[in-house]
N, CA, C and O atoms as a GROMACS GRO file, in nm:
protein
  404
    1UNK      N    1   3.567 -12.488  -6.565
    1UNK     CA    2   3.648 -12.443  -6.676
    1UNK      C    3   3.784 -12.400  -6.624
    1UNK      O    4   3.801 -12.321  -6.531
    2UNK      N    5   3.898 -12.472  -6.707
    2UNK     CA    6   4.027 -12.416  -6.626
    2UNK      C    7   4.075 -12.298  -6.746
    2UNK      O    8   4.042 -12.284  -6.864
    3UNK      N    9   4.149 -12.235  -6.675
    3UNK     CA   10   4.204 -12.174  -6.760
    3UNK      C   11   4.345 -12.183  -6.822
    3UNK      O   12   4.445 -12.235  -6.773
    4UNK      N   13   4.330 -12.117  -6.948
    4UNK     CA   14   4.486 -12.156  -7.036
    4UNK      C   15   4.551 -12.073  -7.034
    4UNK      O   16   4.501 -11.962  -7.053
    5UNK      N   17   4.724 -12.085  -7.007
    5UNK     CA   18   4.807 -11.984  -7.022
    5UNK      C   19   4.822 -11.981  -7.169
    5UNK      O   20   4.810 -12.077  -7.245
    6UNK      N   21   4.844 -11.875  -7.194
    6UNK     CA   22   4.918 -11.854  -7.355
    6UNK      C   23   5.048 -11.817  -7.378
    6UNK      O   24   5.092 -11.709  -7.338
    7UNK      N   25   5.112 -11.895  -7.435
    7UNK     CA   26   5.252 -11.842  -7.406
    7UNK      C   27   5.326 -11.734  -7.586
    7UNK      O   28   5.324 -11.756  -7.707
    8UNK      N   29   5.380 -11.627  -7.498
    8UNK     CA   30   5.411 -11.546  -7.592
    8UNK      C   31   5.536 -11.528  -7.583
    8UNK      O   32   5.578 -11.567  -7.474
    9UNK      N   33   5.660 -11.461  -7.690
    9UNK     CA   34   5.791 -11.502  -7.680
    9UNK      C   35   5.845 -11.321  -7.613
    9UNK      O   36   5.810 -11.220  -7.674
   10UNK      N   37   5.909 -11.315  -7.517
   10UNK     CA   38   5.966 -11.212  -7.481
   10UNK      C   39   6.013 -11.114  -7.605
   10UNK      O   40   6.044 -11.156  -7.716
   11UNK      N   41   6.011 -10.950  -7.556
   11UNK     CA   42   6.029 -10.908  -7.651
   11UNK      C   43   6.202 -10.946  -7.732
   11UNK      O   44   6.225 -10.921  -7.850
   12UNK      N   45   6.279 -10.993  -7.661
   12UNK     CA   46   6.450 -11.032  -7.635
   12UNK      C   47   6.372 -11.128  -7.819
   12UNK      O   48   6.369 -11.118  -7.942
   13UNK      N   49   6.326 -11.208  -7.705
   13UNK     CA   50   6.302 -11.364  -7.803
   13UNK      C   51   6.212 -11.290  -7.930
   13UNK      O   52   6.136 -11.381  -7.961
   14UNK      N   53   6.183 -11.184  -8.010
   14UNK     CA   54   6.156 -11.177  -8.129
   14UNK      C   55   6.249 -11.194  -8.233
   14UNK      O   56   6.363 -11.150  -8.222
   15UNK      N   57   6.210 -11.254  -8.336
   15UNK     CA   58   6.255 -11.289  -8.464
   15UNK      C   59   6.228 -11.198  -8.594
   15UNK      O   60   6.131 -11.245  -8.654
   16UNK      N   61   6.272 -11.101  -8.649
   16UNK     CA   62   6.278 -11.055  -8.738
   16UNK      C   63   6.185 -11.124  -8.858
   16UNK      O   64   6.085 -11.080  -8.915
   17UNK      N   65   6.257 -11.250  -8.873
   17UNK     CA   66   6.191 -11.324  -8.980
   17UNK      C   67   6.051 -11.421  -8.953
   17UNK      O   68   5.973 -11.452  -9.042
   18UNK      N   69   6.036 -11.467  -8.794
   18UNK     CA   70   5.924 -11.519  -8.774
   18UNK      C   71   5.808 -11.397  -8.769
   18UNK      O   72   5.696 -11.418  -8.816
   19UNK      N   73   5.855 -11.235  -8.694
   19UNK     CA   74   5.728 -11.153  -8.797
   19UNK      C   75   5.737 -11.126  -8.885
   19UNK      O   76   5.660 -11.030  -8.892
   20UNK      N   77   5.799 -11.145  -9.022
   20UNK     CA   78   5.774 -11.094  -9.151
   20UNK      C   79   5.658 -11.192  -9.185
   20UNK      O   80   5.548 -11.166  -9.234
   21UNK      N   81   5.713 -11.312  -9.147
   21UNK     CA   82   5.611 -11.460  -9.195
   21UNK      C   83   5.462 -11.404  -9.143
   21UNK      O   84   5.378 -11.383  -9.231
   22UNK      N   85   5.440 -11.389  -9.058
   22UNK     CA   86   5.323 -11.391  -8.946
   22UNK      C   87   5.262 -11.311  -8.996
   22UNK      O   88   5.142 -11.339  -8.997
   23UNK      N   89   5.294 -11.187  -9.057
   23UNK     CA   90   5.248 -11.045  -9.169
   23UNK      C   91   5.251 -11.058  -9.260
   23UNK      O   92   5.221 -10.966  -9.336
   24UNK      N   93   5.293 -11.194  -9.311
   24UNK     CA   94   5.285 -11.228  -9.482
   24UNK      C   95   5.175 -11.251  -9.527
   24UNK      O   96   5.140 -11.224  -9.642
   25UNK      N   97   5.123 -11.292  -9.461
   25UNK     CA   98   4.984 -11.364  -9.478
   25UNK      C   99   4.843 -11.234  -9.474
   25UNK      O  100   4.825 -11.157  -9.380
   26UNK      N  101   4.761 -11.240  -9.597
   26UNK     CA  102   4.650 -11.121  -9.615
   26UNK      C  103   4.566 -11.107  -9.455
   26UNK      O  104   4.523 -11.005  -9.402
   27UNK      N  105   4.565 -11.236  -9.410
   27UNK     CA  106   4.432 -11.232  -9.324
   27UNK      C  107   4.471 -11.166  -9.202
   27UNK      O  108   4.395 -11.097  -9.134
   28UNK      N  109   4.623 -11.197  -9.168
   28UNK     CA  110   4.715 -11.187  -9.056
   28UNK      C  111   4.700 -10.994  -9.045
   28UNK      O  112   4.662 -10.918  -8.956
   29UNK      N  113   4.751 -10.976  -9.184
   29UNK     CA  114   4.792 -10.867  -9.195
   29UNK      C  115   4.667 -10.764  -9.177
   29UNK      O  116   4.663 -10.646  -9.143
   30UNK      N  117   4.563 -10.860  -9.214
   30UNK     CA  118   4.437 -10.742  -9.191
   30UNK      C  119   4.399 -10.760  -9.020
   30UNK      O  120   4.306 -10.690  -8.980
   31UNK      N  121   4.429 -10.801  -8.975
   31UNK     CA  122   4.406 -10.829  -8.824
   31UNK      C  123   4.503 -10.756  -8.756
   31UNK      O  124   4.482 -10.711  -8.644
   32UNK      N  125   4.645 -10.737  -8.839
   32UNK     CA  126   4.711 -10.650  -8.728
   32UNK      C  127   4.688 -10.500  -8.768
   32UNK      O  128   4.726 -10.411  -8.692
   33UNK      N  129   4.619 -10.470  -8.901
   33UNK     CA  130   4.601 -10.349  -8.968
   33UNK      C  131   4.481 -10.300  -8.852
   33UNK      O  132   4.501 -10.192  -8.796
   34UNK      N  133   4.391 -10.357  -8.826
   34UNK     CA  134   4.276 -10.306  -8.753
   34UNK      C  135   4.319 -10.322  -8.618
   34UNK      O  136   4.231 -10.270  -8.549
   35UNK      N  137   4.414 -10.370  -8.542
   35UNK     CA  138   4.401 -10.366  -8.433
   35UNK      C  139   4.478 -10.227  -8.422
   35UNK      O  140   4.433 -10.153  -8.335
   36UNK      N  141   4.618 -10.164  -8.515
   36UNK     CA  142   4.719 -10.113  -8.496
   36UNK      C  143   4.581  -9.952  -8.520
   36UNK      O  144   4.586  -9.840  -8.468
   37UNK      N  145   4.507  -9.993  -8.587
   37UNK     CA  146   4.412  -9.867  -8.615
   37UNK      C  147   4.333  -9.814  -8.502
   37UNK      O  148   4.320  -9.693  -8.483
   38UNK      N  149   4.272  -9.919  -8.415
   38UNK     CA  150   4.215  -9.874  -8.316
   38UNK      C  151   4.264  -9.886  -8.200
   38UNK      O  152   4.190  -9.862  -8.104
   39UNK      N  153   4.417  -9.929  -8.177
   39UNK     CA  154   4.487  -9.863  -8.093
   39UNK      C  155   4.422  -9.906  -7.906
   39UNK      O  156   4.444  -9.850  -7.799
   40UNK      N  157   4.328 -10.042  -7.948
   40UNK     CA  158   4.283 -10.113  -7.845
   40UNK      C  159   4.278 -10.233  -7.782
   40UNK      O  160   4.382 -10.293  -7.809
   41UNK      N  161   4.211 -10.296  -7.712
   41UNK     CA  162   4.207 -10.414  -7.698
   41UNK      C  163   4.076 -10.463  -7.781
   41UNK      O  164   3.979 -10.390  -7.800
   42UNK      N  165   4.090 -10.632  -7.840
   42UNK     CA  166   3.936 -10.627  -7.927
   42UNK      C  167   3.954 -10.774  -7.893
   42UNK      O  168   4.059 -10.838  -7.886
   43UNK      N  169   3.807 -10.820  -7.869
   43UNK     CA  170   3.815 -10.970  -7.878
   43UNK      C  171   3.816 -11.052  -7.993
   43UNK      O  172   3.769 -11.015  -8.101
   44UNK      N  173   3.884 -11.194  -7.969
   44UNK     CA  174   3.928 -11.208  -8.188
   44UNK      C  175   3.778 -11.273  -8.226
   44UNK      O  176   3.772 -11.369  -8.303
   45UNK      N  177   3.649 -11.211  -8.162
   45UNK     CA  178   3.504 -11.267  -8.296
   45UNK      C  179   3.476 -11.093  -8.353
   45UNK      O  180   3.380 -11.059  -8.421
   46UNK      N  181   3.555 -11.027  -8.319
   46UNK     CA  182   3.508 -10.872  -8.334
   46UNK      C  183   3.547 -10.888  -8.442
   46UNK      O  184   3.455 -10.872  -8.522
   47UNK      N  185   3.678 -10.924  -8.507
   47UNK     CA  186   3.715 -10.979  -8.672
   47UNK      C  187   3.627 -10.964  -8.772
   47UNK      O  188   3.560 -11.066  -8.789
   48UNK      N  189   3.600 -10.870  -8.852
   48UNK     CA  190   3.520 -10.963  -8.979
   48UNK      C  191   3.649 -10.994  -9.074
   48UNK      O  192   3.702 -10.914  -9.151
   49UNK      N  193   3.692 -11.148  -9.047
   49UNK     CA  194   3.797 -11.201  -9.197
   49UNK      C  195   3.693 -11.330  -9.225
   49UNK      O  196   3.608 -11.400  -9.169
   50UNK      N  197   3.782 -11.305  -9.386
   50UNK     CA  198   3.687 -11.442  -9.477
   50UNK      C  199   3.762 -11.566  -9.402
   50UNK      O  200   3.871 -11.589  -9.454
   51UNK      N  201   3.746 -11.610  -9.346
   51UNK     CA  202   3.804 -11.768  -9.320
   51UNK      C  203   3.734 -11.804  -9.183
   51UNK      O  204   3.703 -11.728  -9.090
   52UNK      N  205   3.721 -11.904  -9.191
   52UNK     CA  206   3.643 -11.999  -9.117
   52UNK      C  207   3.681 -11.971  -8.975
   52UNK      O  208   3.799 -11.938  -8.963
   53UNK      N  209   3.586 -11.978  -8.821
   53UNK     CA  210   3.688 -11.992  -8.694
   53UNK      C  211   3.747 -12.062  -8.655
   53UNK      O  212   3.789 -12.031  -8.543
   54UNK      N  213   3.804 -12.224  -8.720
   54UNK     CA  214   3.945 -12.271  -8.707
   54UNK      C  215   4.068 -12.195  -8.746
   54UNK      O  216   4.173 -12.174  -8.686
   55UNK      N  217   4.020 -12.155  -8.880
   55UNK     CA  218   4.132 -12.124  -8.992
   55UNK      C  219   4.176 -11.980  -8.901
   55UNK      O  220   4.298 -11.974  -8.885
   56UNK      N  221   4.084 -11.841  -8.825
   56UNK     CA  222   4.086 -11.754  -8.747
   56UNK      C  223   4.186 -11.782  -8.635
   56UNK      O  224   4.272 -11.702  -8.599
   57UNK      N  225   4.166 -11.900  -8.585
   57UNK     CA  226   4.202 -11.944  -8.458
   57UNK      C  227   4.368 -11.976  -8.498
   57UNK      O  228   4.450 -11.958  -8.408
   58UNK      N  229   4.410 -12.017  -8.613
   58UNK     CA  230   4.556 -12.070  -8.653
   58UNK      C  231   4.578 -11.931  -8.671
   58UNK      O  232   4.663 -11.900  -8.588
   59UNK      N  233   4.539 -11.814  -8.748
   59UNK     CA  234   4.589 -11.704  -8.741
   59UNK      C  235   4.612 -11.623  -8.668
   59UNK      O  236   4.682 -11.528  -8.703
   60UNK      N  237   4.558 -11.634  -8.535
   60UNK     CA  238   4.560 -11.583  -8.432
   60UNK      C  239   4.713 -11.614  -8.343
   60UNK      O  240   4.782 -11.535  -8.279
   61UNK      N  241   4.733 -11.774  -8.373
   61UNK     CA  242   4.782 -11.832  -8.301
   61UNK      C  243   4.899 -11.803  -8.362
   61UNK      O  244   4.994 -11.825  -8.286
   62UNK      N  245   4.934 -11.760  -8.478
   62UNK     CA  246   5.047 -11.751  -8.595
   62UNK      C  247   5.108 -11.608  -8.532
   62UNK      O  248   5.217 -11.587  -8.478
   63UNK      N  249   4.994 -11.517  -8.560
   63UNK     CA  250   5.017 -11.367  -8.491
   63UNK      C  251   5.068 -11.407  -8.340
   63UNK      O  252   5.190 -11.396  -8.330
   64UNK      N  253   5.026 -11.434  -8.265
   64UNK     CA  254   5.071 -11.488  -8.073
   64UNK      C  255   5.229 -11.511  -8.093
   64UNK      O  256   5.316 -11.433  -8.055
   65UNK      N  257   5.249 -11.638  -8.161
   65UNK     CA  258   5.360 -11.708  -8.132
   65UNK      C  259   5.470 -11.630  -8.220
   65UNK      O  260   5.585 -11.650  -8.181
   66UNK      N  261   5.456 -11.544  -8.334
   66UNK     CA  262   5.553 -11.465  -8.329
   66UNK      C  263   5.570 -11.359  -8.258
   66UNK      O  264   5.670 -11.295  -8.288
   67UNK      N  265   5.502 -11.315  -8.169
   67UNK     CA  266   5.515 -11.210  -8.105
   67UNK      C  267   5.442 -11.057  -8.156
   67UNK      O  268   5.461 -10.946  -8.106
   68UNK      N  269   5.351 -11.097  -8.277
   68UNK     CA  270   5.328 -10.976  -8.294
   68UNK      C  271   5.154 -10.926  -8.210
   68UNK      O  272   5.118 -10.808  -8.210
   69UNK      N  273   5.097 -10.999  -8.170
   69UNK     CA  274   4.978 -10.994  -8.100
   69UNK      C  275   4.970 -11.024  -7.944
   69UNK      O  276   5.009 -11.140  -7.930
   70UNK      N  277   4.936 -10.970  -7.822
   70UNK     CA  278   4.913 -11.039  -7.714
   70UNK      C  279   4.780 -11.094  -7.676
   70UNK      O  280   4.686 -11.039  -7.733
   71UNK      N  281   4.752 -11.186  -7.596
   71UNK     CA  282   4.610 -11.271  -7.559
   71UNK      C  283   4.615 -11.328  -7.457
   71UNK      O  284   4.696 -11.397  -7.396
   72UNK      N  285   4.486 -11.278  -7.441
   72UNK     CA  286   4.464 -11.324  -7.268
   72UNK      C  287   4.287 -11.424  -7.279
   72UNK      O  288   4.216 -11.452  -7.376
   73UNK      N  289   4.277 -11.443  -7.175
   73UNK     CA  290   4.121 -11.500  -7.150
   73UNK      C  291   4.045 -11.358  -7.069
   73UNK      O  292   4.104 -11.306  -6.975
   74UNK      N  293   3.938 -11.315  -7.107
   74UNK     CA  294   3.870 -11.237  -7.030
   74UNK      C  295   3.703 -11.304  -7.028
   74UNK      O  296   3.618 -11.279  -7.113
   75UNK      N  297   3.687 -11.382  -6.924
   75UNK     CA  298   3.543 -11.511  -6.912
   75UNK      C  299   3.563 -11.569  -7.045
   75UNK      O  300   3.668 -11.624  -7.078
   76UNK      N  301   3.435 -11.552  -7.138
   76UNK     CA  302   3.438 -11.665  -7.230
   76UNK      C  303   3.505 -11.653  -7.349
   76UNK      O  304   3.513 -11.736  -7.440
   77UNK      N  305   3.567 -11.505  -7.337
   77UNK     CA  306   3.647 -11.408  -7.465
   77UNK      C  307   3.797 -11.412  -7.494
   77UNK      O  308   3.850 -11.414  -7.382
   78UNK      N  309   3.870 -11.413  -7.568
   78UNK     CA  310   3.978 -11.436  -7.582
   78UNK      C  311   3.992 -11.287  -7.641
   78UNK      O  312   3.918 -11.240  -7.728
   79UNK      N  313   4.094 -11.224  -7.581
   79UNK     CA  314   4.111 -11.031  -7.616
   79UNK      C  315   4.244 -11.028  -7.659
   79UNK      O  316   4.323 -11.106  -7.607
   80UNK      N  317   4.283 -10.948  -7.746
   80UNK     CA  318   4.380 -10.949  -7.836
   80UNK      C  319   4.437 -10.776  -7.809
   80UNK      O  320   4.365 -10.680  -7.780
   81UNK      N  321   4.567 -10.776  -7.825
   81UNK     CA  322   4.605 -10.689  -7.843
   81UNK      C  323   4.758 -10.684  -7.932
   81UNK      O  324   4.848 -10.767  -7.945
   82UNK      N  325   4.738 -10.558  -7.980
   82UNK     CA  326   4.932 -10.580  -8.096
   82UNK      C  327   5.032 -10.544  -7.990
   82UNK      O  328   5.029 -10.457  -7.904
   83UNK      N  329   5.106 -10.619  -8.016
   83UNK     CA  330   5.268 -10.574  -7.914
   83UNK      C  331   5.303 -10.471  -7.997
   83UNK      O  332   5.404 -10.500  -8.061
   84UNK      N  333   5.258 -10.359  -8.022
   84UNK     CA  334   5.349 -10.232  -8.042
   84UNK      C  335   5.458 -10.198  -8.008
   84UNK      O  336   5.553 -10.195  -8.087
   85UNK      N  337   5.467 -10.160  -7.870
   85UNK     CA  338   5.570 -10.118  -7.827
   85UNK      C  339   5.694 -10.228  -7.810
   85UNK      O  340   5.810 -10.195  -7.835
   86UNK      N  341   5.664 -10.341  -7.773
   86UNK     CA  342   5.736 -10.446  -7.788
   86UNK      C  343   5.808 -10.468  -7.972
   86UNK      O  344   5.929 -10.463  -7.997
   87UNK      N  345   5.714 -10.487  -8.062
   87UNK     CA  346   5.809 -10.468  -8.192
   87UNK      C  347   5.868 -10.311  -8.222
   87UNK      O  348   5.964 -10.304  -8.299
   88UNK      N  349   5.825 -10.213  -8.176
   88UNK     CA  350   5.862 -10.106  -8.263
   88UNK      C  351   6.065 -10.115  -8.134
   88UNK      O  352   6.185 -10.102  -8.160
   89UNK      N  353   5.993 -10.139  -8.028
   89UNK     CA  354   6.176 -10.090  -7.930
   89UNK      C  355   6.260 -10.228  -8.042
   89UNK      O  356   6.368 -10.197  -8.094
   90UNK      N  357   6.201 -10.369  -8.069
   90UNK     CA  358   6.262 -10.455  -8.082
   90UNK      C  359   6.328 -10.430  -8.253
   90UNK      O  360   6.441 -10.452  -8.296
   91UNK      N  361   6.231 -10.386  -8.311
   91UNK     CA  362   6.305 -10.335  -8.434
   91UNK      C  363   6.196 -10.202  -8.498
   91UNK      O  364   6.084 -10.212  -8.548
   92UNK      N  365   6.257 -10.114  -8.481
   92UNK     CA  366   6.241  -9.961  -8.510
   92UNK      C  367   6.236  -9.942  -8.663
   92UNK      O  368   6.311  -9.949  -8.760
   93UNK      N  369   6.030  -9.899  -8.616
   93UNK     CA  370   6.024  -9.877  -8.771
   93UNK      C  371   5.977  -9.985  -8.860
   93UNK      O  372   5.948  -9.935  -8.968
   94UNK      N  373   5.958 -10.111  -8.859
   94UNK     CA  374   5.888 -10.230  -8.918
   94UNK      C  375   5.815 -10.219  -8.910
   94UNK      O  376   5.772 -10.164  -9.011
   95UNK      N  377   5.694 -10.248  -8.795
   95UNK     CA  378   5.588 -10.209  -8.761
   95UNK      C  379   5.519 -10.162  -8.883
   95UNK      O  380   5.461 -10.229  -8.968
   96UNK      N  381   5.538 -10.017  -8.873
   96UNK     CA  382   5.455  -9.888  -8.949
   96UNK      C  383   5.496  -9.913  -9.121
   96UNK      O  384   5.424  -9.891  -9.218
   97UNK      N  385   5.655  -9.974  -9.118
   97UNK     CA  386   5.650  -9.993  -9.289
   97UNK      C  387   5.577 -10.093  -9.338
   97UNK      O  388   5.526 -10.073  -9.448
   98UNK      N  389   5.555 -10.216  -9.274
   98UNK     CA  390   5.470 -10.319  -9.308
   98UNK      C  391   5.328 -10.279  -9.329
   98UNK      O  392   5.260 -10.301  -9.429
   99UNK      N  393   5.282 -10.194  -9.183
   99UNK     CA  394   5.126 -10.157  -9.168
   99UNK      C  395   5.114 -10.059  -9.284
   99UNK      O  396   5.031 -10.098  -9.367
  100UNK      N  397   5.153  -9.981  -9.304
  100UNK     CA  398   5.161  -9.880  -9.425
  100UNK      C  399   5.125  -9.949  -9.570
  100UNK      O  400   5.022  -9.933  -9.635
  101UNK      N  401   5.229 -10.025  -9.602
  101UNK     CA  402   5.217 -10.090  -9.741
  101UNK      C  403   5.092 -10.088  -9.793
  101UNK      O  404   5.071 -10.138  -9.904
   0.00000   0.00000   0.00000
């Protein structure tokens, strides 16, 4: 088994508008609501969302590539964590008004 890099965009390289998109979405938004709650690392089957594990796997990948989630491989687990500190220095205060709503 090789392993995959994942590529995530520096905090420089965030987009304002590629995370609003990425948090637009219910399923997205409940995935960054629970991670921002427990304030941990979680692997993405720990999830309970209604959608299928392809449809999981594009949301995941939606959250990654804007920058609002990080992911790594840990053996057969893929572990997730929110770039907090990375969005809140990159724009102060989004974060918590979005998670709030």
């Amino acid at each position: 088994m090789t392993a995959t890099t994942l590529e995530h965009p520096t905090t420089e390289a965030l987009e304002m508008t590629t995370v609003l998109h990425a948090l637009s979405d219910p399923v997205r938004l409940q995935i960054a609501r629970e991670l921002a709650a427990d304030d941990a690392v979680r692997s993405c089957g720990s999830f309970d969302v209604p959608v299928s594990k392809s449809t999981c796997t594009h949301h995941f990948r939606v959250l990654r590539e804007a920058g609002v989630i990080e992911q790594w491989a840990e053996g057969t687990a893929r572990m997730t964590r929110l770039r907090r500190a990375d969005l809140d220095g990159r724009f102060p205060g989004l974060l918590d008004a979005i998670l709030g709503a």
